[in-house]
C-alpha positions as CSV (number, residue, x, y, z in Angstrom):
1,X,0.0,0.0,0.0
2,X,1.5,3.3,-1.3
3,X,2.9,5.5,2.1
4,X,3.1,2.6,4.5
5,X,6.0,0.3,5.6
6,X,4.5,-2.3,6.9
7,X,1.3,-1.3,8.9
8,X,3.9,2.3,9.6
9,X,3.0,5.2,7.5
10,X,0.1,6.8,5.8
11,X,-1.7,10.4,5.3
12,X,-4.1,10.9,8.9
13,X,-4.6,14.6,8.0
14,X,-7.6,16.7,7.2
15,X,-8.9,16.3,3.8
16,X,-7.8,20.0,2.2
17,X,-4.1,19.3,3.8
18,X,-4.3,15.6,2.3
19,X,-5.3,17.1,-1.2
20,X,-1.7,18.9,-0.4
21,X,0.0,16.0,0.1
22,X,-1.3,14.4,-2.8
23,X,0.0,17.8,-5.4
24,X,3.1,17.3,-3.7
25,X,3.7,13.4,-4.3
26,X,2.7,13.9,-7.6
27,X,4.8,16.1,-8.6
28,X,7.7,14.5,-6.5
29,X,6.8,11.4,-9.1
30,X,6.7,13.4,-11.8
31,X,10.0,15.1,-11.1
32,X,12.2,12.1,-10.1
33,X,11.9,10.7,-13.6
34,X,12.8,14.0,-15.2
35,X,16.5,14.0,-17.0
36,X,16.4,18.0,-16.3
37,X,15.6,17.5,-12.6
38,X,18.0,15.2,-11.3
39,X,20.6,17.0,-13.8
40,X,20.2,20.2,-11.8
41,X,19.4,18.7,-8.2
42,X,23.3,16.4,-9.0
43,X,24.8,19.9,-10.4
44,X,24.1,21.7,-7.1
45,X,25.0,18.9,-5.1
46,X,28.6,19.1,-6.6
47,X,29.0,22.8,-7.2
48,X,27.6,24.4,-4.0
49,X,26.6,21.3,-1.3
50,X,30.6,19.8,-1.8
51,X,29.3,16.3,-2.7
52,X,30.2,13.6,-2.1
53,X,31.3,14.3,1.1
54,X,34.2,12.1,2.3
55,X,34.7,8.9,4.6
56,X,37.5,9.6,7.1
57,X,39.3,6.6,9.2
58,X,39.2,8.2,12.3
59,X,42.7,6.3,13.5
60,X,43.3,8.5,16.5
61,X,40.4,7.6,18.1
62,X,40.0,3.9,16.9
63,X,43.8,3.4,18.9
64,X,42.4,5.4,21.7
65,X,39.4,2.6,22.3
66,X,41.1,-0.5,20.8
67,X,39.4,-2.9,18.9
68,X,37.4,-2.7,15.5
69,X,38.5,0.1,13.5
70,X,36.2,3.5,13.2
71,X,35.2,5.2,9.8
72,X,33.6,8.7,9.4
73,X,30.8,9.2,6.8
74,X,31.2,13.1,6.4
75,X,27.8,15.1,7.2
76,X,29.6,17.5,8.6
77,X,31.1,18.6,6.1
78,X,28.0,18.9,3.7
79,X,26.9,23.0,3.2
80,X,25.9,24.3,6.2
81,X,27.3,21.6,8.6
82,X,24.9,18.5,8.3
83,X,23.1,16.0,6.1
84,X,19.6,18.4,6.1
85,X,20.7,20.2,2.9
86,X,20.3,16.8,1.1
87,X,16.6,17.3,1.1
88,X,16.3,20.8,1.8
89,X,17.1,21.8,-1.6
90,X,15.1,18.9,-3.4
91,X,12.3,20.1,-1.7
92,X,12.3,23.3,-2.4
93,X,13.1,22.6,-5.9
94,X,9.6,21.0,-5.3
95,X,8.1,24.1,-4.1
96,X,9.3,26.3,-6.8
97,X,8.0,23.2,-9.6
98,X,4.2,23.5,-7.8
99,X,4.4,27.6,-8.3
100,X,4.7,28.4,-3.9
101,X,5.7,31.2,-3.0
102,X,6.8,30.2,0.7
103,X,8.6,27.4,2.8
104,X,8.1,26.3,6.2
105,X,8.8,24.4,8.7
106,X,10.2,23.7,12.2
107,X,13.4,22.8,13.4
108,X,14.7,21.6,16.8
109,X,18.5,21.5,16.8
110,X,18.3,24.1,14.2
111,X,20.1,22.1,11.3
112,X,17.4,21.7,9.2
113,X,16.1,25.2,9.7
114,X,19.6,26.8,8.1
115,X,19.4,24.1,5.2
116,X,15.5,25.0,4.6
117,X,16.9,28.7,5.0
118,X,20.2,28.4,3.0
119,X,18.3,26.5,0.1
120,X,15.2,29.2,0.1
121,X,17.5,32.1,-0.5
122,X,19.5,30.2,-3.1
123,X,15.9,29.2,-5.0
124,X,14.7,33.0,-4.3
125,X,11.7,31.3,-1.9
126,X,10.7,32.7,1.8
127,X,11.0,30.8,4.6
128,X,9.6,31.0,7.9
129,X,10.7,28.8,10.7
130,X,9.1,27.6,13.6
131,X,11.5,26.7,17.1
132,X,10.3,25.9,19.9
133,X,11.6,28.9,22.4
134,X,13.6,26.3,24.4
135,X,15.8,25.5,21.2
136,X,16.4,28.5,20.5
137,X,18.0,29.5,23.9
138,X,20.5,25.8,23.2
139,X,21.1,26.7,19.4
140,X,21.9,30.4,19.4
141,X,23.9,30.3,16.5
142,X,22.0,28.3,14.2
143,X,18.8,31.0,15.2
144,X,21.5,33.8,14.2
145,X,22.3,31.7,11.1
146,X,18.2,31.6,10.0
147,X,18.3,35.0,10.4
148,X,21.1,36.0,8.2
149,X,19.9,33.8,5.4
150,X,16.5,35.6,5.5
151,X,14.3,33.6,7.0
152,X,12.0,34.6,9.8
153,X,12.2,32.4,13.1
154,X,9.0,32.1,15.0
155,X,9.6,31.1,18.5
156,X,7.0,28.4,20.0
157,X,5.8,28.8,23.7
158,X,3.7,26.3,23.9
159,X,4.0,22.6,26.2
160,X,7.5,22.0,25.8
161,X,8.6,24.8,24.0
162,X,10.9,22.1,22.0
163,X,10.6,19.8,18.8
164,X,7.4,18.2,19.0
165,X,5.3,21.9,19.4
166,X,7.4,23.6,16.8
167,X,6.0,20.8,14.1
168,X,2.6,21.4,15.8
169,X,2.9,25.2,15.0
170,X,4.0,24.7,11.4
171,X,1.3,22.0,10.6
172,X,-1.2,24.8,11.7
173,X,0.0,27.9,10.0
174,X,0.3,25.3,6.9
175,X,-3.4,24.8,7.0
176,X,-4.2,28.6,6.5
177,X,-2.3,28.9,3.4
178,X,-1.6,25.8,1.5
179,X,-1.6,27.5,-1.8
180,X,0.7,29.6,-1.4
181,X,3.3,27.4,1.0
182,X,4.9,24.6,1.4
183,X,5.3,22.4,4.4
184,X,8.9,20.8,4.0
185,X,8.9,18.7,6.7
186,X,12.6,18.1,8.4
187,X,12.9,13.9,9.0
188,X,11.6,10.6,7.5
189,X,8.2,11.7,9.1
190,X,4.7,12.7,8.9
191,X,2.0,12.0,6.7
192,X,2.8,10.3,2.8
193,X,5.0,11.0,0.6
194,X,7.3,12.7,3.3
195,X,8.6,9.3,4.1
196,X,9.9,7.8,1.3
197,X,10.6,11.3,-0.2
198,X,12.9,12.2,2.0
199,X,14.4,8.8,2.4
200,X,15.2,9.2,-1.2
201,X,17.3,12.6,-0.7
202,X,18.9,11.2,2.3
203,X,20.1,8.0,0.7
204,X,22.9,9.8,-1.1
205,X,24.6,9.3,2.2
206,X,24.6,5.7,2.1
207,X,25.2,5.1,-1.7
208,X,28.1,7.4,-1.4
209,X,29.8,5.7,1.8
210,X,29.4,2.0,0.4
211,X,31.5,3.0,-3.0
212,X,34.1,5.2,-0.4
213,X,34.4,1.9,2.2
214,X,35.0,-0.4,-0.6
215,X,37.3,2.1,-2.6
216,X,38.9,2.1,1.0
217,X,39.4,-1.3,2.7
218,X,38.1,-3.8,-0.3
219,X,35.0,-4.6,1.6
220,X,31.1,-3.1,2.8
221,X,31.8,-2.2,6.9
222,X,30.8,-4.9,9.5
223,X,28.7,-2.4,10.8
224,X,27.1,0.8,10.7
225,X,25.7,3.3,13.5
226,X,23.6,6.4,13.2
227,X,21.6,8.4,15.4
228,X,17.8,8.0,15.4
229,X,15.1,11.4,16.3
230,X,12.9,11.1,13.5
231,X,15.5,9.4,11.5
232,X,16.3,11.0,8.2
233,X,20.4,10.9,8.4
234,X,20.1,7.2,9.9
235,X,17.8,5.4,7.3
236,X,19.8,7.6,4.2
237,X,22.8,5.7,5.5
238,X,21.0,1.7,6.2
239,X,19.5,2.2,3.0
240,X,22.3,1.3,1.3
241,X,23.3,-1.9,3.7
242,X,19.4,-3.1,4.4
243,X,20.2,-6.3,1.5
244,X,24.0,-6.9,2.7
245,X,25.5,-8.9,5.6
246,X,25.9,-5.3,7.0
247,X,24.9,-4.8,11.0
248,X,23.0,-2.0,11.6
249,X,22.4,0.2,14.6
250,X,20.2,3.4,15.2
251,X,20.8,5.0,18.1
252,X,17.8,6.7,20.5
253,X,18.9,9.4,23.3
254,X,17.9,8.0,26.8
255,X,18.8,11.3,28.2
256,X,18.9,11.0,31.7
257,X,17.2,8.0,32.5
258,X,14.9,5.6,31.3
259,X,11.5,7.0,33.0
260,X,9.0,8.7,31.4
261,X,10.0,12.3,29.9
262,X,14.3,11.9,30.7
263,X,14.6,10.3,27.7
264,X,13.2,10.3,23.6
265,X,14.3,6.6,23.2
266,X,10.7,6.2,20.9
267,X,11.7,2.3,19.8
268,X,12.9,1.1,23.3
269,X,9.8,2.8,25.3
270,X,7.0,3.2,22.3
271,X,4.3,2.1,21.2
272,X,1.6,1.8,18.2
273,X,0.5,5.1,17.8
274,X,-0.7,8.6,14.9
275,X,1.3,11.7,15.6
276,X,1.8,14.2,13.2
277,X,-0.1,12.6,10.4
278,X,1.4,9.3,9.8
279,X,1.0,5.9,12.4
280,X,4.0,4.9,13.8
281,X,5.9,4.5,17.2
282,X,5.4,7.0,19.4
283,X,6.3,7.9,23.4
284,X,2.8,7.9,25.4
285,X,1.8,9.6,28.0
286,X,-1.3,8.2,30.7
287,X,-3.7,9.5,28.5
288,X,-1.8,8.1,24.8
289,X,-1.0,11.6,23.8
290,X,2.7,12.3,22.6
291,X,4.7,12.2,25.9
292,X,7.4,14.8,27.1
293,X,10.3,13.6,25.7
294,X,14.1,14.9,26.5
295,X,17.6,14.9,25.1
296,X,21.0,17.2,25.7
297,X,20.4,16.9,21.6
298,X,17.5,19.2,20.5
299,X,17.5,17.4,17.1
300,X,16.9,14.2,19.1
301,X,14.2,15.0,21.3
302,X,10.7,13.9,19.5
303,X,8.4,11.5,20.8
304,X,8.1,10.0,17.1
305,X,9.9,7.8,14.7
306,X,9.6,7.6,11.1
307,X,7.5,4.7,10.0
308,X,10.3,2.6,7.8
309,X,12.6,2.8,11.2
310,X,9.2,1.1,12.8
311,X,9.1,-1.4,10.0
312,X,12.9,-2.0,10.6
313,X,12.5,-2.3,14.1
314,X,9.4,-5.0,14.0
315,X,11.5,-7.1,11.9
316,X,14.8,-7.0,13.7
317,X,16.5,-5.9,10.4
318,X,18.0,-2.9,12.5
319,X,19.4,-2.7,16.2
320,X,17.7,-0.1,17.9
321,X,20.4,0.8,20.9
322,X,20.8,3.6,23.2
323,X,23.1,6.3,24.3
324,X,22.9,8.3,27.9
325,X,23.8,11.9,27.8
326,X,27.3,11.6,29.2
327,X,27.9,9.4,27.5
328,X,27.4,11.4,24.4
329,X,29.0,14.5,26.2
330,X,32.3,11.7,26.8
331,X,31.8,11.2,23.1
332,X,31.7,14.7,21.8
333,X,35.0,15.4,24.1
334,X,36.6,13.0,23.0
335,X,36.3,13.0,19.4
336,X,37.5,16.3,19.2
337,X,40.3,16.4,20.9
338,X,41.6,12.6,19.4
339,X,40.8,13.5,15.6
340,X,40.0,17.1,15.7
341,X,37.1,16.9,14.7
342,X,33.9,18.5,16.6
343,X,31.0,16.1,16.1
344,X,27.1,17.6,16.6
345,X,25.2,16.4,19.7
346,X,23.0,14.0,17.6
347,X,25.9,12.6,15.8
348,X,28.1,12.2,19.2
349,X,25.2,9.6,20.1
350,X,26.1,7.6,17.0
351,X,30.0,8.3,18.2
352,X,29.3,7.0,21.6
353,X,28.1,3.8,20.5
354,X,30.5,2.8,18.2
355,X,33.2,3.8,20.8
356,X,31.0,0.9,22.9
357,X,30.8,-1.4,19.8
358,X,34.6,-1.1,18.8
359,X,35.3,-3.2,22.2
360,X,33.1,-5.7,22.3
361,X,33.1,-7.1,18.2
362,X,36.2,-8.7,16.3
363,X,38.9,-6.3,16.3
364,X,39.2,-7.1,12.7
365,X,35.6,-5.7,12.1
366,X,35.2,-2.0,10.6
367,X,32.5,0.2,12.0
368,X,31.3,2.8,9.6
369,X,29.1,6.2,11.5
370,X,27.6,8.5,10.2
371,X,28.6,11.8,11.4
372,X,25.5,13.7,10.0
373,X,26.4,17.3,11.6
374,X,28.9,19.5,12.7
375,X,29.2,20.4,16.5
376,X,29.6,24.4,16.1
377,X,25.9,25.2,16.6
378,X,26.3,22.7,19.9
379,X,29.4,24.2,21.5
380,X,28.1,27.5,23.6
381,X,26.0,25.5,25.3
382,X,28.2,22.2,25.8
383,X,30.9,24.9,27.4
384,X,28.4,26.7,29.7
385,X,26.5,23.6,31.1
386,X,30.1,21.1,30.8
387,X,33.4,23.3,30.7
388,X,36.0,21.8,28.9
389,X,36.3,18.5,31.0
390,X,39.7,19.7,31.6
């Protein structure tokens, strides 16, 4: 059934957004058999993203741990510091094919806010992003980024004043004005074709790091790690391993703890729920609403999971694991200072469990993560609430 993995997926929206959705998917299938299209959507992907981005051996920090040996799929270096600009400008190349006039969206950690932004102003679009007021306060710079792009950040005040109201804001305004907007929606979420578009843009990622592994030890990785909000960086990089002897791990935040609002670990707590338009896993609270959710990662913290990470979970094609946050503060720390390089929050989750992983499999074994941001937007607050763990 078109928009479902599994039982995972669908359109639950009102029937004028769901007319939307349905413009939107058919143009998406219109424009992903075009020549012209993917000509122009692979140009700027080589001429202003800096694709492909590279796989680095991270040998410092592989001898630091011991055991198997750590690759680096490159997000971070991608325009604008993560893996978001890989859909960002598709969609909008989307927006400006159905005649809007407008993007918008939300944004937690901020990432995909710049990209939407960054890709508006180079399509000639506006964009208006929605943060929850929370964010904002954790990602200064990324807010300042918006801003100087042109687009105009709307701060949410509402329940948590984090991911899951900033969507909630977006989805409303997006109702008033459908005509003349478009909704690009951040993960591997919400209602069809969102989904599978998205998963599309994203798998660049994995397509590109199977050709660099093999081009740099003969051979697919043993395993591959990524970290798992709504899971758009995570599924680009399995889709490329899901049909090879390739283990694969997403990684949820626990946060502080494993009860009920520390943590945004949606596959390890979850259960069968709609959120946002589409069924999939979702954190509950008493009354089977979305629960509070929480991660030191504000890209992380979202009580929802795309559906195809549901489908992977249910049939045990993926290992969902989890990472506490010191842990993933030990991990940004220490990345940094073995290979100079400053992972992102989200991606220091990933980083944390491979550091786990590289002791416990064959020390023959190659783990391959994918470090799907930069940690520049992350390192105000990491220094005010952590110091330098001197």
């Amino acid at each position: 059934m078109e928009g479902y993995y599994g039982r995972f997926g669908g359109a639950f929206v009102p029937q004028p957004l769901k007319d939307e959705m349905d413009k939107i998917a058919a143009a998406y299938e219109q424009l992903k058999q075009n020549p012209d299209y993917i000509k122009e959507l692979n140009h700027i992907r080589a001429t202003y993203q800096g694709r492909p981005t590279p796989v680095t051996y991270a040998c410092n920090l592989s001898e630091k741990i011991g055991g198997a040996k750590i690759y680096l799929k490159r997000e971070d270096l991608n325009h604008t510091g993560a893996h978001k600009l890989n859909h960002c400008m598709a969609e909008c190349m989307i927006a400006k094919h159905l005649g809007k006039k407008k993007v918008i969206a939300e944004t937690g950690a901020g990432q995909h806010g710049v990209a939407l932004a960054t890709a508006a102003a180079y399509l000639k679009l506006e964009c208006d992003i929605y943060m929850g007021e929370v964010d904002i306060e954790k990602e200064t710079p990324n807010v300042s980024r918006m801003r100087l792009l042109g687009a105009n950040v709307i701060p949410v005040s509402a329940g948590q004043k984090t991911l899951k109201e900033a969507v909630d804001a977006a989805f409303e305004v997006y109702l008033q004005d459908p005509e003349n907007t478009m909704y690009c929606i951040g993960s591997v979420v919400g209602p069809h074709p969102f989904p599978t578009m998205l998963r599309d843009f994203q798998s660049v990622i994995g397509t590109e790091a199977r050709e660099q592994m093999l081009a740099q030890t003969g051979r697919l990785p043993h395993h591959a790690v990524a970290c798992v909000g709504g899971g758009s960086n995570s599924i680009g990089l399995f889709s490329a391993f899901l049909d090879d002897n390739v283990q694969l791990y997403g990684v949820e935040p626990m946060g502080k703890g494993t009860k009920l609002g520390q943590n945004a670990a949606t596959l390890t707590y979850g259960s069968e729920g709609v959120m946002h338009g589409f069924n999939s896993i979702m954190l509950k609270d008493e009354n089977g609403e979305p629960a509070p959710v929480y991660s030191v990662a504000s890209g992380l913290d979202y009580a929802g999971v795309g559906p195809e990470h549901a489908y992977l979970h249910e049939t045990g094609r993926v290992n969902y694991v989890s990472v506490l946050d010191d842990e993933c503060i030990n991990a940004f720390f220490t990345l940094s200072r073995t290979d100079g390089i400053i992972p992102a929050l989200e991606s220091a989750h990933a980083v944390a469990y491979a550091m786990k992983l590289a002791r416990e499999v064959d020390p023959a074994d190659t783990i391959l993560v994918n470090l799907s941001g930069r940690g520049d937007k992350d390192m105000d607050f990491v220094i005010r609430e952590y110091g330098y763990l001197a």
